[in-house]
C-alpha positions as CSV (number, residue, x, y, z in Angstrom):
1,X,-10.7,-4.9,4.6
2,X,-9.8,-5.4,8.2
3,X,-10.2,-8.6,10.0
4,X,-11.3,-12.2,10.1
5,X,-14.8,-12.5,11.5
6,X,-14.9,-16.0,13.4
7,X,-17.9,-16.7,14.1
8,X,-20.4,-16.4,11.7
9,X,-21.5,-19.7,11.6
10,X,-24.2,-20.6,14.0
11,X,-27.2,-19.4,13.7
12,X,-27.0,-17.2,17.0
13,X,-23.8,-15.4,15.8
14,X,-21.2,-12.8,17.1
15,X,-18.9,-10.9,14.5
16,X,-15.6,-10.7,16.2
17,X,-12.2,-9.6,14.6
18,X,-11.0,-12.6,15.7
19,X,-11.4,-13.0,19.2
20,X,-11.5,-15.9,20.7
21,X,-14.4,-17.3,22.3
22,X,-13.8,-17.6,25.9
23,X,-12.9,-13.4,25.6
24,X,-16.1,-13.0,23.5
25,X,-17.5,-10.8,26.9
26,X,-14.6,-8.8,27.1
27,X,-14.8,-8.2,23.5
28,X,-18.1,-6.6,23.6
29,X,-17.0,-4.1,25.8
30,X,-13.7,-3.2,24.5
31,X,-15.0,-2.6,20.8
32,X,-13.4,-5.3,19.3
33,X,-17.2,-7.0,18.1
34,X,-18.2,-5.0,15.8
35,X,-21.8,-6.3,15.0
36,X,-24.1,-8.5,16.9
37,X,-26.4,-10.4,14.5
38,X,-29.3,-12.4,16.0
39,X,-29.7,-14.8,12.8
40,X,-28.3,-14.9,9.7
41,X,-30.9,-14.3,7.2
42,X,-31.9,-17.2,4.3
43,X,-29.6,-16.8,1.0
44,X,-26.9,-16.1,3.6
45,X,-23.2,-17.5,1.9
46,X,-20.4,-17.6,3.9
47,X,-17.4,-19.1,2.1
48,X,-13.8,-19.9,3.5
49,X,-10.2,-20.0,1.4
50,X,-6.6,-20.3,1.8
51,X,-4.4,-17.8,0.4
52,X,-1.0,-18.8,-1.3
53,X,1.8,-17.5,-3.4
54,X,1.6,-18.4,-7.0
55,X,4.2,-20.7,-6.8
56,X,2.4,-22.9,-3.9
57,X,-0.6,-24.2,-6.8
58,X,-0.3,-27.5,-4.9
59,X,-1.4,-26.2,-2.2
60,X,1.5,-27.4,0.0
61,X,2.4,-26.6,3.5
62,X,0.8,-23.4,5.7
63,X,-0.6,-20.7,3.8
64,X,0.2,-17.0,3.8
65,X,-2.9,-16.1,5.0
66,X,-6.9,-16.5,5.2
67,X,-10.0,-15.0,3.9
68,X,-13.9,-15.8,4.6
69,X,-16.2,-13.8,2.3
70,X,-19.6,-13.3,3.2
71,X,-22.8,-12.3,1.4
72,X,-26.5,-12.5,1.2
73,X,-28.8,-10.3,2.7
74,X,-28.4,-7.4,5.1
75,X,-29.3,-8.3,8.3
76,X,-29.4,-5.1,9.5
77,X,-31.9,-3.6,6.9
78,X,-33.9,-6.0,5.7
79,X,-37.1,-4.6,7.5
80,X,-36.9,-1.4,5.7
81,X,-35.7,-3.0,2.5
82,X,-35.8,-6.8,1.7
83,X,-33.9,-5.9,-1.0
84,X,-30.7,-4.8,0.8
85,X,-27.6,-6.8,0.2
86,X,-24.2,-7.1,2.3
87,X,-21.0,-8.1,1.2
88,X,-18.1,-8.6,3.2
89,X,-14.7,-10.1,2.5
90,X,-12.4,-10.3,5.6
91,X,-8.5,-11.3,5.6
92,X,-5.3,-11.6,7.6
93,X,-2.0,-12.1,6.2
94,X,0.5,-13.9,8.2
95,X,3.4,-13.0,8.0
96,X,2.8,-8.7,7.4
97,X,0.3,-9.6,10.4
98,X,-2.3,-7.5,8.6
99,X,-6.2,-7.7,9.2
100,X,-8.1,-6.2,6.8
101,X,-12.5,-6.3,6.7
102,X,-13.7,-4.9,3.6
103,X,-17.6,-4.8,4.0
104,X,-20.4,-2.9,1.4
105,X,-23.7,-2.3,2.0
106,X,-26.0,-1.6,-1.4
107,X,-29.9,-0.7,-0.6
108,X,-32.5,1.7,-2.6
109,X,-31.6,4.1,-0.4
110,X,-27.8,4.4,-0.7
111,X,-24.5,2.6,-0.7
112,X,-21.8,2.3,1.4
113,X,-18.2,0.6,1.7
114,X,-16.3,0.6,4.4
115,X,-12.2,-0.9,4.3
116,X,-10.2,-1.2,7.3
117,X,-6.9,-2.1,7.1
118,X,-4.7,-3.0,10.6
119,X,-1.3,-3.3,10.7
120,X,1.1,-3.3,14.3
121,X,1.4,0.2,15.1
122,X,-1.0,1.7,12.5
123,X,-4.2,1.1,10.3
124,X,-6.6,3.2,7.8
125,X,-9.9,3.3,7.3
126,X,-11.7,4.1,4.3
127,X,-15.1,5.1,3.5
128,X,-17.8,6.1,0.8
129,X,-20.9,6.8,0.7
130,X,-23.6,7.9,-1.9
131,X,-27.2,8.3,-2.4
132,X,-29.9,8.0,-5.0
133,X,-28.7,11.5,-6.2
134,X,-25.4,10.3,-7.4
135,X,-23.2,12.5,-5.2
136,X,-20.7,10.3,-3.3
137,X,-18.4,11.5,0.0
138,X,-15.3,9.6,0.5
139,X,-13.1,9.5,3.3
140,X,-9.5,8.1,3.7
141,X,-8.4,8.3,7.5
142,X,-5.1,6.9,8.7
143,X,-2.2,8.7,11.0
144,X,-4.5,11.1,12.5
145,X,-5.7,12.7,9.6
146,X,-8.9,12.3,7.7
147,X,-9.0,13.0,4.0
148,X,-12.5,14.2,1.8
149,X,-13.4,13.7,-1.0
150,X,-16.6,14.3,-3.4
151,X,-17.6,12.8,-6.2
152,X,-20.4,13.0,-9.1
153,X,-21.1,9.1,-10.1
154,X,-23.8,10.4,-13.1
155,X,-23.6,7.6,-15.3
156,X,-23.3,5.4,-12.5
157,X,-20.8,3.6,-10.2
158,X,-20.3,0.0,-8.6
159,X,-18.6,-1.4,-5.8
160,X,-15.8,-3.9,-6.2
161,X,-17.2,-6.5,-4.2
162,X,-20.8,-5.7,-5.6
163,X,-19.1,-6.3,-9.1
164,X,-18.3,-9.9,-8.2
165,X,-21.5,-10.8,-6.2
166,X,-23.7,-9.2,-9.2
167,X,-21.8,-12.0,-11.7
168,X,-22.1,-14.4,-9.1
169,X,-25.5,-14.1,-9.0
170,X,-26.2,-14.4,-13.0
171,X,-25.8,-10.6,-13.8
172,X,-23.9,-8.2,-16.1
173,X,-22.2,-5.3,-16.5
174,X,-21.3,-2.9,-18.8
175,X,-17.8,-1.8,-20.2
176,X,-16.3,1.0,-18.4
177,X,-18.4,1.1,-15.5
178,X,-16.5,3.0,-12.8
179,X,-15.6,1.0,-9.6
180,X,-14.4,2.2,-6.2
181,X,-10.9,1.0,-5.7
182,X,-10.3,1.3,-1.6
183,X,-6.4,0.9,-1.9
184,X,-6.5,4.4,-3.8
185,X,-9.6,5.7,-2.5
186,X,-10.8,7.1,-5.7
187,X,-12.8,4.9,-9.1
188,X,-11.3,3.8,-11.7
189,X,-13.1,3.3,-15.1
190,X,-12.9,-1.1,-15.0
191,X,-14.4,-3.7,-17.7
192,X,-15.9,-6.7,-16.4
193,X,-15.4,-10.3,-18.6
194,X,-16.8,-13.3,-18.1
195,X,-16.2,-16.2,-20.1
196,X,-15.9,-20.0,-19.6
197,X,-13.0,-21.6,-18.7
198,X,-10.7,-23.6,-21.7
199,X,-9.0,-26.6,-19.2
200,X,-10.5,-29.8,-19.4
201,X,-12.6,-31.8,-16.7
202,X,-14.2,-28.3,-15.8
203,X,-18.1,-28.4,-15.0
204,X,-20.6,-26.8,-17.8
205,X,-21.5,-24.5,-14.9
206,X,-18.1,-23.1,-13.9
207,X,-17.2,-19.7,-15.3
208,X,-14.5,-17.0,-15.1
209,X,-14.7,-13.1,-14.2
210,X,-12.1,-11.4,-15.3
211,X,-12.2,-7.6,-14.1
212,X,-9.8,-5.5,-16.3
213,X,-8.6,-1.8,-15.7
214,X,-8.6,0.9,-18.7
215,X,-4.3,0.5,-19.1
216,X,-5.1,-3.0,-19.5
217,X,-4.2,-4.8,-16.2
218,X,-6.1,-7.2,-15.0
219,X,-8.1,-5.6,-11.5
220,X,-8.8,-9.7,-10.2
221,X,-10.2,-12.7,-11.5
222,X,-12.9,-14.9,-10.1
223,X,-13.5,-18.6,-10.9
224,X,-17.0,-20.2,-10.1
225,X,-19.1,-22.9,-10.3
226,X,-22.3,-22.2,-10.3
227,X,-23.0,-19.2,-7.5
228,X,-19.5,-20.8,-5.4
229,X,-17.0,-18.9,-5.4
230,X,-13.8,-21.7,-6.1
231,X,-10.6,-19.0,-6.4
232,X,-9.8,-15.6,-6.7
233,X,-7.1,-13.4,-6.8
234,X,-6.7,-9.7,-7.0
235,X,-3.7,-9.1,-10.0
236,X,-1.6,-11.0,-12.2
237,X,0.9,-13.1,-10.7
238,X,-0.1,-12.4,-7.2
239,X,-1.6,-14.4,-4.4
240,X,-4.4,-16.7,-5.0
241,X,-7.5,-17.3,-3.1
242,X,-8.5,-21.1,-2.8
243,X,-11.9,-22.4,-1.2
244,X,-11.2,-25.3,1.4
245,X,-14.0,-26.4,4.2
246,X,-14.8,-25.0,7.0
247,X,-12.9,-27.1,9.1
248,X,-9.9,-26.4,7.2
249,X,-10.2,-22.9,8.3
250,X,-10.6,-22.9,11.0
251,X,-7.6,-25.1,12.0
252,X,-4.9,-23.3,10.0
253,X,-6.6,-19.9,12.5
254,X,-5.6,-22.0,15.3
255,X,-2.5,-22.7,14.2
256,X,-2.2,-19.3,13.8
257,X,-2.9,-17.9,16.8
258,X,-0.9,-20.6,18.3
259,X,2.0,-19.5,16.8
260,X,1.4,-15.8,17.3
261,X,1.0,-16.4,21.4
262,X,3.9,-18.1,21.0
263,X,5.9,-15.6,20.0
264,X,4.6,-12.9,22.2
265,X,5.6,-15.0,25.0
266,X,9.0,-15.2,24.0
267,X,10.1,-11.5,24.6
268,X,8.2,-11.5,27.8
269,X,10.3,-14.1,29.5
270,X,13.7,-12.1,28.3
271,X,12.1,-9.1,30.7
């Protein structure tokens, strides 16, 4: 996870970690676009949410942050294989001012996730990679050094956002399946649930994932309706995901950014 990408809407789109328009040139050289997409290809999703503390279920006043998720598929290998898929979730927390673009790439040919993390003053990147021959490399890099690791997936492996999009899209999985977790840069054996939700006035179509590690903490749940995405949230008692419109979205960025030139300005007139 690293970043929020803006603008991904039109069909004629540049992935930026949020940069604003009118420095979209600059951004292409200085590195800060990290993919250029001519069109987004058909079955494309891009959704938007608002993330809160638990205690803010009313959704009341600015949020702590903002996530759009992507997914469909890959733009960038659908030639070779129309059956290539791309996930990619992207956030940035307010107040730790943390960017984080989590993106995975799942084809015939091999898989691939790929988590950045960027905090003031540091960041880490993590990465994995493996082939048809179940041998994965993973790589944790952050403060100048780079970490390896190897892994034997016989018996097979997922990826966490692959997990959700596979439910999303009307599939299963089995107990146990092991599931790259970025955060520790190792898998974890993890059970995926889904059931249908208990309150009343919710939709016949509307179900739940619940994703649940082997010590018996729950690893994030997932609320949809149909193949939309309404909430999420990574653990128990932590902060929750909410879908609002595009619109919303993109005015609480604004605000945002507003707030966070405003306060850069403010130690540059003390100098």
């Amino acid at each position: 996870m690293l970043r929020l990408v803006p603008t991904l809407l039109a069909p004629f789109a540049v992935v930026a970690l949020l940069v604003p328009t009118a420095s979209a040139q600059n951004a292409l050289t200085n590195g800060d676009v990290r993919e250029v997409h001519i069109s987004q290809p058909e079955g494309t999703r891009i959704e938007y949410f608002r993330v809160d503390d638990p205690s803010n279920a009313n959704l009341r006043g600015a949020p702590i942050g903002l996530v759009r998720w992507i997914t469909g598929p890959d733009p960038g290998k659908r030639v070779r294989d129309p059956h290539a898929w791309r996930s990619e979730l992207e956030l940035i927390l307010f107040d730790k001012r943390t960017r984080v673009v989590h993106t995975e790439r799942v084809s015939r040919a091999r898989r691939e996730l790929v988590f950045r993390e960027l905090r003031e003053g540091s960041g880490r990147t993590v990465r994995c990679v493996w082939t048809p021959d179940q041998k994965a490399l993973c790589s944790d890099a952050s403060g100048g050094e780079v970490r390896y690791r190897h892994f034997d997936l016989r018996g097979g492996a997922a990826l966490p956002l692959t997990v959700v999009d596979v439910v999303r899209r009307g599939g299963e999985w089995k107990p146990g399946v092991r599931v790259f977790e970025p955060l520790a840069a190792s898998f974890e054996a993890m059970t995926p649930v889904v059931s249908k939700p208990i309150e009343l006035g919710t939709s016949a179509s509307e179900r739940v994932l619940d994703i649940w590690r082997a010590d018996g903490l729950s690893a994030g749940t997932y609320r949809f309706d149909g193949d939309a995405l309404l909430s999420f949230s990574w653990q128990a008692g932590g902060p929750v995901a909410t879908a609002i419109p595009t619109e919303t979205f993109e005015r609480w960025k604004a605000f945002r950014a507003t707030q966070v030139e405003a306060s850069a300005e403010v130690p540059a007139r003390r100098r």
